[in-house]
Backbone as JSON, one array per atom type, in Angstrom:
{
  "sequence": "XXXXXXXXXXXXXXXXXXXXXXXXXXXXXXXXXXXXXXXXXXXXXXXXXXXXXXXXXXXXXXXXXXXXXXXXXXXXXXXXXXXXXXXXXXXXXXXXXXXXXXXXXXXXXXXXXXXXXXXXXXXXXXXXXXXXXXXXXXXXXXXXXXXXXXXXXXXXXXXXXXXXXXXXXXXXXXXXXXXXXXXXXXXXXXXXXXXX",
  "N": [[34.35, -138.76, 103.08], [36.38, -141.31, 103.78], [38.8, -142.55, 106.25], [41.8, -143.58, 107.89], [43.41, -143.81, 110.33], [46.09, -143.52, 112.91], [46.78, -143.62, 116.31], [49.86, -142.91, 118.65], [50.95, -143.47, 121.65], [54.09, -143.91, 122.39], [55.98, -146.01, 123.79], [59.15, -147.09, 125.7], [60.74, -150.67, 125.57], [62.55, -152.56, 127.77], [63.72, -155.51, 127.36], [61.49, -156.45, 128.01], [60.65, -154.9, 130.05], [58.37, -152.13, 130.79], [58.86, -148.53, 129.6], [57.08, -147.04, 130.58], [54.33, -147.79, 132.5], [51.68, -146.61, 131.72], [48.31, -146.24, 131.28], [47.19, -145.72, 127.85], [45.88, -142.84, 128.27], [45.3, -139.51, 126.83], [45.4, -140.63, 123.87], [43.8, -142.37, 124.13], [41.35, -140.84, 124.99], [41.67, -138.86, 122.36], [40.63, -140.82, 120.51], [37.94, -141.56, 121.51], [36.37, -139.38, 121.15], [37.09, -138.99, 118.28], [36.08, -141.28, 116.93], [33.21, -140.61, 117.79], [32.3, -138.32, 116.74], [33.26, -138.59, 114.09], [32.57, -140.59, 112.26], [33.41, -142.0, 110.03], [36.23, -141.92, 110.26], [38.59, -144.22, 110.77], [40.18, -145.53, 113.64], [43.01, -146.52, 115.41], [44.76, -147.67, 118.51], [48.21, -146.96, 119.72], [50.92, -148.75, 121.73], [52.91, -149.72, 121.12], [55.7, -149.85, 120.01], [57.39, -151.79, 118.21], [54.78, -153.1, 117.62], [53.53, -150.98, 116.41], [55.04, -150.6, 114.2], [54.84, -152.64, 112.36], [52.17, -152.38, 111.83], [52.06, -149.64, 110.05], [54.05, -150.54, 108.05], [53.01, -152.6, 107.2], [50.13, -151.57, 106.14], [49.4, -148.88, 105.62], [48.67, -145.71, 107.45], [46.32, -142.99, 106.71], [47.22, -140.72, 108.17], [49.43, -139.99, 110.75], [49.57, -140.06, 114.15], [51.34, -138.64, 116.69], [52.33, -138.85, 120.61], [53.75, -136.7, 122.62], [55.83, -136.58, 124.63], [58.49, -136.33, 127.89], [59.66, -138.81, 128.03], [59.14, -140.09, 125.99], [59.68, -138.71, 123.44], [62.12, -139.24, 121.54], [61.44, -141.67, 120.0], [58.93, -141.04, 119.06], [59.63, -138.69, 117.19], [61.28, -140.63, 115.8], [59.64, -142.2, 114.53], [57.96, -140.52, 112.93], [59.47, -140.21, 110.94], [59.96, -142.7, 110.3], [57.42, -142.67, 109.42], [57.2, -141.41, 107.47], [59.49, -142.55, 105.43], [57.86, -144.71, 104.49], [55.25, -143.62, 103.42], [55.65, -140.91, 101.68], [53.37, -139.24, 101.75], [51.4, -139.14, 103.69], [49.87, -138.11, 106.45], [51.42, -136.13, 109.45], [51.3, -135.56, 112.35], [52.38, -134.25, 115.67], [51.69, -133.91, 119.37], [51.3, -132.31, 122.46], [52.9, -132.04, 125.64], [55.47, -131.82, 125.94], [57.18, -129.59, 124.61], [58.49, -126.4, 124.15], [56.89, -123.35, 126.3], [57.21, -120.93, 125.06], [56.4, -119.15, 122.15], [58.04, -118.29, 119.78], [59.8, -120.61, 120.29], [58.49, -122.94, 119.85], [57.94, -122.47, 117.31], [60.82, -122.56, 116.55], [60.75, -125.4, 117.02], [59.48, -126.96, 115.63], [60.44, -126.25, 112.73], [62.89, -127.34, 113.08], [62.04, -130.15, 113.19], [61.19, -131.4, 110.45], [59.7, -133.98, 109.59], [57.43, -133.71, 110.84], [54.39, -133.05, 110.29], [52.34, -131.48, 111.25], [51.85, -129.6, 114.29], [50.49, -130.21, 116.96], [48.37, -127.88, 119.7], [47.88, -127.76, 122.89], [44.97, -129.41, 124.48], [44.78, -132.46, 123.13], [41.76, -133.68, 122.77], [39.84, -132.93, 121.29], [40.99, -131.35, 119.49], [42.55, -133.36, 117.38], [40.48, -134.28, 116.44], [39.43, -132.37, 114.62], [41.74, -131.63, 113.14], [41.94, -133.92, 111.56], [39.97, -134.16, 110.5], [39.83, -131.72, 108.83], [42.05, -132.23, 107.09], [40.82, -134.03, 105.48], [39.49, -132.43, 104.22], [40.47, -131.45, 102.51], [41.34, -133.36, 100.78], [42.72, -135.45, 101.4], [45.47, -134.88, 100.93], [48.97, -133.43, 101.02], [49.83, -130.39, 100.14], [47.21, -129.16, 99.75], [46.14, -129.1, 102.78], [48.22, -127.52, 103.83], [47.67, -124.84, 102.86], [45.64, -123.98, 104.06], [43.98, -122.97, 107.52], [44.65, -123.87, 110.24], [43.74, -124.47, 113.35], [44.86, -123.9, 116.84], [47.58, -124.93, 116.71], [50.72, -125.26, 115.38], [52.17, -125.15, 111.84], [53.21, -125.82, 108.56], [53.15, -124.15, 106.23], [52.07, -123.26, 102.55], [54.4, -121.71, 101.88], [56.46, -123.15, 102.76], [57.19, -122.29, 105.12], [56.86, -122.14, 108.8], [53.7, -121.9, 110.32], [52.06, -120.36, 113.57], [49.32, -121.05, 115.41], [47.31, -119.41, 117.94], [46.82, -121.41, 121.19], [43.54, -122.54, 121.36], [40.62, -122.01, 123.4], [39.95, -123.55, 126.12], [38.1, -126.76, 126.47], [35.39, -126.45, 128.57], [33.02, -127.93, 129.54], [32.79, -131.08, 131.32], [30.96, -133.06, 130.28], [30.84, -133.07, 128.1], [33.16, -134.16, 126.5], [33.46, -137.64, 125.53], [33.84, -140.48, 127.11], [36.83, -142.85, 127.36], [36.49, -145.03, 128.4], [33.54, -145.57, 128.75], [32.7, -145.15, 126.02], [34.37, -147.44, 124.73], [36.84, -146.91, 123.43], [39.0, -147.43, 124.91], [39.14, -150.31, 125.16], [39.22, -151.45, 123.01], [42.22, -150.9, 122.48], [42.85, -152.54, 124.45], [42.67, -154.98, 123.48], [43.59, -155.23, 121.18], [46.33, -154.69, 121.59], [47.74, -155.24, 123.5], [50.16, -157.1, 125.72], [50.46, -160.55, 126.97]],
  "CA": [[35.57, -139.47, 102.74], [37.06, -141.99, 105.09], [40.29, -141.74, 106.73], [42.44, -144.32, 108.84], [44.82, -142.79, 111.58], [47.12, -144.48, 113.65], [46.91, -142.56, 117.38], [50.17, -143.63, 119.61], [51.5, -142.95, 122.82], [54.8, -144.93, 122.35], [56.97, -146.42, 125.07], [60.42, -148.38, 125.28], [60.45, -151.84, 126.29], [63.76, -152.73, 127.93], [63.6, -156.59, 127.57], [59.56, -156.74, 129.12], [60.17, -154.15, 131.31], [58.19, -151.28, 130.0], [59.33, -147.41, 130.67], [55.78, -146.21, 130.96], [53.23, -148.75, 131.98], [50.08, -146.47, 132.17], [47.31, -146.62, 130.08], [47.13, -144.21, 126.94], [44.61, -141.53, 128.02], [45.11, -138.8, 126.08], [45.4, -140.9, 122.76], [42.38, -143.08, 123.65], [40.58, -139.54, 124.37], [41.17, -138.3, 120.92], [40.01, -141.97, 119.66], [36.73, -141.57, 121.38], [36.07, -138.23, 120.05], [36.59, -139.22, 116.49], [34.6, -142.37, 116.57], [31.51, -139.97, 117.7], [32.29, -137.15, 115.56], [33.55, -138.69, 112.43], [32.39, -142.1, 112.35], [34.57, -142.56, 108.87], [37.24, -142.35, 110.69], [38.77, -145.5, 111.55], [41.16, -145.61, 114.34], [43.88, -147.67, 115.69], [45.67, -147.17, 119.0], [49.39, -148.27, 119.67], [51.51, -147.92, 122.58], [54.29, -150.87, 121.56], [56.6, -149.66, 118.69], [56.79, -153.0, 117.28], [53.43, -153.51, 116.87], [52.99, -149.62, 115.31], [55.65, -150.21, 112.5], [54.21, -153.67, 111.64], [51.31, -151.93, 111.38], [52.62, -148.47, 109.06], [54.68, -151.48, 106.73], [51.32, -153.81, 106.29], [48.53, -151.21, 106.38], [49.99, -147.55, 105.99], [47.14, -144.96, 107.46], [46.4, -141.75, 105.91], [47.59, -139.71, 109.31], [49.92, -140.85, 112.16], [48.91, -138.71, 115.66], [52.12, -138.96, 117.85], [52.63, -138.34, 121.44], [55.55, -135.57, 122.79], [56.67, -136.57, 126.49], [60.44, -136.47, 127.93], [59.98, -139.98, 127.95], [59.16, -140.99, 124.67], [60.2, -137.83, 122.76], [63.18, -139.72, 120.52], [60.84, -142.64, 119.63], [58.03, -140.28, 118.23], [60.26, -138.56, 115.94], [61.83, -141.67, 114.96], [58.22, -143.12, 113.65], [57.88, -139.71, 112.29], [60.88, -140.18, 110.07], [60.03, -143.89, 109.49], [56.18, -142.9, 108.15], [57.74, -140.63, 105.99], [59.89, -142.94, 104.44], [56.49, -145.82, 104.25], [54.37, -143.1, 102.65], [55.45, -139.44, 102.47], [52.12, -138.04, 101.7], [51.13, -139.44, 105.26], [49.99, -136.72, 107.11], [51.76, -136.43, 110.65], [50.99, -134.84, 113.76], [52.81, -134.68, 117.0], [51.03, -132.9, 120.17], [52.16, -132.82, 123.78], [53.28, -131.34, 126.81], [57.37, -131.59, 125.98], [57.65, -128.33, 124.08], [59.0, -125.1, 124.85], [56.11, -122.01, 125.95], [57.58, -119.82, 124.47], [56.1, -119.29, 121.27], [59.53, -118.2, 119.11], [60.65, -122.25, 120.75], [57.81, -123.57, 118.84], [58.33, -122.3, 115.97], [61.74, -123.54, 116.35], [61.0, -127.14, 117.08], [58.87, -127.86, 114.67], [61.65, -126.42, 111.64], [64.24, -128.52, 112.87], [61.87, -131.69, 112.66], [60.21, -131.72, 109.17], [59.07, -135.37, 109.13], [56.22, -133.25, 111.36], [53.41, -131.7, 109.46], [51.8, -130.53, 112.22], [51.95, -129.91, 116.12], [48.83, -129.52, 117.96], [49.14, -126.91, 120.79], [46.66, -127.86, 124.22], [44.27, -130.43, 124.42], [44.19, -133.09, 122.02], [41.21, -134.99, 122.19], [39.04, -132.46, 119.7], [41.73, -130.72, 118.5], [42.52, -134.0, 116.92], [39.69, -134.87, 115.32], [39.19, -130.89, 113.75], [42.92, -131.4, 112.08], [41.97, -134.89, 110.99], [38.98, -133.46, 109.7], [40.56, -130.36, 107.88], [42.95, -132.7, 106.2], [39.52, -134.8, 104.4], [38.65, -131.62, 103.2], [41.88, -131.43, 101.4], [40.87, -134.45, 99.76], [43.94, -135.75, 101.76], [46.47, -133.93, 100.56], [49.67, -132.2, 102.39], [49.82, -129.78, 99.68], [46.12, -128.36, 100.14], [46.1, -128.54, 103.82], [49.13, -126.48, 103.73], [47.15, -124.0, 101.95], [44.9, -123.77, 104.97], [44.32, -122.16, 108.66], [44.81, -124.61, 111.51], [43.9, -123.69, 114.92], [45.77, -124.44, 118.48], [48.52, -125.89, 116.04], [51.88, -124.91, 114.53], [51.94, -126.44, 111.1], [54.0, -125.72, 107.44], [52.26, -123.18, 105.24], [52.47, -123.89, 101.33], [55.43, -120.98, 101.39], [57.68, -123.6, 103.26], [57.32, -121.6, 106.82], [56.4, -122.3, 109.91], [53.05, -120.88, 111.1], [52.13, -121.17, 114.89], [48.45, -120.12, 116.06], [47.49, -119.39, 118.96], [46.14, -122.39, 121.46], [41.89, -122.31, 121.75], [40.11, -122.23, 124.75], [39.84, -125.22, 126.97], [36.48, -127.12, 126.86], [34.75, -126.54, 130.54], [32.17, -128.8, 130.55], [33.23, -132.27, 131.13], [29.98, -133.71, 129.88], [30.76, -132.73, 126.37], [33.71, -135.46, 126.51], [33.12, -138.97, 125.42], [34.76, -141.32, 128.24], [37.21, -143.87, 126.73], [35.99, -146.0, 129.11], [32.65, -146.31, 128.38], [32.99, -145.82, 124.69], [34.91, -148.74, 124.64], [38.02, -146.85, 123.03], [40.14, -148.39, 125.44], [38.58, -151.69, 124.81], [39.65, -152.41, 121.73], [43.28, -150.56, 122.8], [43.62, -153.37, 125.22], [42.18, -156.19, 122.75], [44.34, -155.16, 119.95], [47.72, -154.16, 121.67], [48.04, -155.99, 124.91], [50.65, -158.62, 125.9], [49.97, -161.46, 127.52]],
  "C": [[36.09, -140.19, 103.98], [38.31, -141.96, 104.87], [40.66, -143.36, 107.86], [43.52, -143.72, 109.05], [44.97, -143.52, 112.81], [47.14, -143.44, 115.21], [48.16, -143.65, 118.41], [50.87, -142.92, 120.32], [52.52, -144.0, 123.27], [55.2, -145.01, 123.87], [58.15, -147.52, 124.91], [60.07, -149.1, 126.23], [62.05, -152.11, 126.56], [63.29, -154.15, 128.36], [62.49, -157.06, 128.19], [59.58, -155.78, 129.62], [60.01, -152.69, 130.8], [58.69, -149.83, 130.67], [58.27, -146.89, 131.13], [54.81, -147.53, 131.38], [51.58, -148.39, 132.23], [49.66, -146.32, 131.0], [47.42, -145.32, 129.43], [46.03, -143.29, 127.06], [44.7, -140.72, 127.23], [44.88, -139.34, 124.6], [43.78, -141.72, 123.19], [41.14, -142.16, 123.81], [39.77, -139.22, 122.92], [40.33, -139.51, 120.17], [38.38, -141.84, 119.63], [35.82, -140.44, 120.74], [35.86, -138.43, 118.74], [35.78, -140.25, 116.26], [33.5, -141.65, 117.04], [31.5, -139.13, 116.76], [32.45, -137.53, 114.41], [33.79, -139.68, 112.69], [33.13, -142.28, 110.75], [35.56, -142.3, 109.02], [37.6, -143.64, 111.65], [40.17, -145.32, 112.04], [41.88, -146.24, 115.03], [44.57, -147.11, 117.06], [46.73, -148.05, 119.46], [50.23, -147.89, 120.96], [53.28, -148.69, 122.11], [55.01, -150.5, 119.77], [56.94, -150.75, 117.74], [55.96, -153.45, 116.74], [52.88, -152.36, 115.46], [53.93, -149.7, 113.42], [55.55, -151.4, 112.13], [53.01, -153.34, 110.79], [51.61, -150.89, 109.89], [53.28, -149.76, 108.5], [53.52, -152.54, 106.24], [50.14, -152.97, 106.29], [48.98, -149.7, 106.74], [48.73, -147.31, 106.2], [47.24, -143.76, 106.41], [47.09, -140.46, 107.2], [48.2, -140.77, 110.21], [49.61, -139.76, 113.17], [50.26, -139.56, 116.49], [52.18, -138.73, 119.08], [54.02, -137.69, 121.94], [55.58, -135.45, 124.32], [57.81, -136.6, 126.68], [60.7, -137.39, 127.8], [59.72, -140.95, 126.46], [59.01, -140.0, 123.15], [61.21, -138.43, 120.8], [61.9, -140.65, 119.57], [59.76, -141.75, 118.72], [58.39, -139.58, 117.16], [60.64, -139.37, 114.94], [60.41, -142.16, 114.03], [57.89, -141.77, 112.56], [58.09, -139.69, 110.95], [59.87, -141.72, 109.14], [58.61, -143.67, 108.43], [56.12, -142.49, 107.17], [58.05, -141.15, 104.76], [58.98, -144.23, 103.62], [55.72, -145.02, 103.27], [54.49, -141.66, 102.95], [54.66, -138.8, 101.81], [51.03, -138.49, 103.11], [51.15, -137.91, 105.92], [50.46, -136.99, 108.87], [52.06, -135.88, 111.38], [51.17, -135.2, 115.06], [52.2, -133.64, 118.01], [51.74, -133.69, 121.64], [52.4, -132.11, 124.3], [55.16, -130.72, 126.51], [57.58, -130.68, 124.75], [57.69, -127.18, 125.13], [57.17, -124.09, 124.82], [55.9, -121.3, 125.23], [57.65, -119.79, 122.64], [57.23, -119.38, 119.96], [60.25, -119.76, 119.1], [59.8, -122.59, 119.55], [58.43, -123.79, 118.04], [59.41, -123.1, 115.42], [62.04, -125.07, 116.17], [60.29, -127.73, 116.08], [60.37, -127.71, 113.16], [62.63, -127.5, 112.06], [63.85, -130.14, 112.71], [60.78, -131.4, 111.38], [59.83, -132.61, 109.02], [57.5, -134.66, 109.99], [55.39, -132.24, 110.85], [52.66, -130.79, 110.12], [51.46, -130.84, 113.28], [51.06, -129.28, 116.59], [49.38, -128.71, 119.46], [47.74, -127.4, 121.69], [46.41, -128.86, 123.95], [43.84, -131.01, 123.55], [42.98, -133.58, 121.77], [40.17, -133.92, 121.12], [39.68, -131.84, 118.99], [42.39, -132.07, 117.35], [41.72, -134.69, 115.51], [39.48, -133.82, 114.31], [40.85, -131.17, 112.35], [42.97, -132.34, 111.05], [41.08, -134.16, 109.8], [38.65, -132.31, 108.19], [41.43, -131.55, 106.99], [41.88, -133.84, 104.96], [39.35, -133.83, 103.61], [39.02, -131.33, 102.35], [41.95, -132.11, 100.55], [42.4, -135.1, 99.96], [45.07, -135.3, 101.51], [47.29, -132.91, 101.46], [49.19, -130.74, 101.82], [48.48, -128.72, 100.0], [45.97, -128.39, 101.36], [46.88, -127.68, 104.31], [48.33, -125.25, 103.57], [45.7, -122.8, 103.39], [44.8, -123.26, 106.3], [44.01, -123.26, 109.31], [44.54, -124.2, 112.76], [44.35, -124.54, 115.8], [46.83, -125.07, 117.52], [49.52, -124.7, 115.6], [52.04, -126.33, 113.27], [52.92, -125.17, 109.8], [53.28, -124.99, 106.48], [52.69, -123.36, 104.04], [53.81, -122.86, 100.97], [56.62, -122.15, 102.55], [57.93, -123.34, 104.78], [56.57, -122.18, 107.27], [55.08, -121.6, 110.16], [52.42, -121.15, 112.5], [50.83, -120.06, 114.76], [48.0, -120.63, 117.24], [46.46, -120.96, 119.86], [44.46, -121.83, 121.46], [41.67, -122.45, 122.91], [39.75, -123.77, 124.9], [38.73, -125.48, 126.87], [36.3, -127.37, 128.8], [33.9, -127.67, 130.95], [32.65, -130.33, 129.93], [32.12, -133.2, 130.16], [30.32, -134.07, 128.09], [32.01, -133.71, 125.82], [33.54, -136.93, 126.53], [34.22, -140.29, 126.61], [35.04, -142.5, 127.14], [36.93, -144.77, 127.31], [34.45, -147.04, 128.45], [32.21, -146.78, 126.84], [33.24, -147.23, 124.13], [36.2, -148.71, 123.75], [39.13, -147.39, 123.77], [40.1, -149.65, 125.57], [39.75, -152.46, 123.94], [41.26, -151.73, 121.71], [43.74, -151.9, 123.57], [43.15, -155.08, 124.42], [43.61, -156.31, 121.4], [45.96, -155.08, 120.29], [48.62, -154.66, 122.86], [48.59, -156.89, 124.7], [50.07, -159.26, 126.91], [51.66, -161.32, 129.24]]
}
């Protein structure tokens, strides 16, 4: 079954002058990962909030993948919210550094944002493609991935709760990582999303 998923690592633009202006690694990571692993997934990456909700209003995906930094925290919820109201059987997953440790926090942050179906815990770039993956098997569906066990994630169980498991081990060997470089996932990141 193919799948289109939106991967972004927003940023505000204050009149040109951007708040972040480095390149999206971790999102063009997970990109290259899923184009080797699950070549029917087609992937998009966005960093410019204008361009992402042109995109979600002409060309909803089946998954949005957000990024969770101090710096672009608000903005990721907000798209959250907005893919909700574009298509709420959109599945949508925020991962990131800007959560609490402390497992009990989790828990907490995800209830108070429900536009988030599920928050990846550690290193996105294969935990990405495994949740994408799990959600095909669902035959897209929140309802049946609900139904299901998630790993390194906190995600919404079909009783309405929260469930948080624990993160997976880190991959050691670098080799086993697809470089966005040479891939050419950051290629078509800077073909597709780049100003002039």
């Amino acid at each position: 079954m193919a799948a289109k998923v939106y991967l972004s690592d927003l940023r505000y633009n204050y009149s040109g002058v951007l708040a972040n202006d480095c390149m999206p690694l971790g999102v063009a990571y997970m990109k290259a990962v899923m184009d080797r692993e699950e070549p029917q997934i087609q992937s998009r990456l966005f960093v410019y909030p204008d361009r992402l909700l042109e995109a979600l209003r002409s060309d909803p995906p089946d998954a949005l993948m957000v990024s969770n930094y101090c710096w672009n925290e608000a903005l990721s919820l907000q798209f959250g919210k907005l893919a909700k109201s574009i298509r709420p059987d959109m599945l949508v997953v925020m991962g990131g550094p800007n959560i609490s440790i402390e497992p009990e926090r989790q828990i907490e942050y995800l209830a108070r944002h429900p536009q988030i179906d599920v928050y990846v815990l550690g290193e996105g770039d294969f935990l990405a493609a495994e949740i994408v993956r799990q959600y095909l098997d669902a035959g897209k569906s929140l309802r049946r991935l609900r139904e299901r066990t998630l790993p390194s994630a906190l995600y919404w169980n079909s009783d309405g709760e929260v469930v948080r498991n624990s993160m997976w081990a880190r991959r050691k060997e670098v080799d086993e990582i697809p470089s966005p470089w040479l891939t050419g996932s950051r290629t078509s990141f800077l073909t597709a999303n780049s100003r002039p």
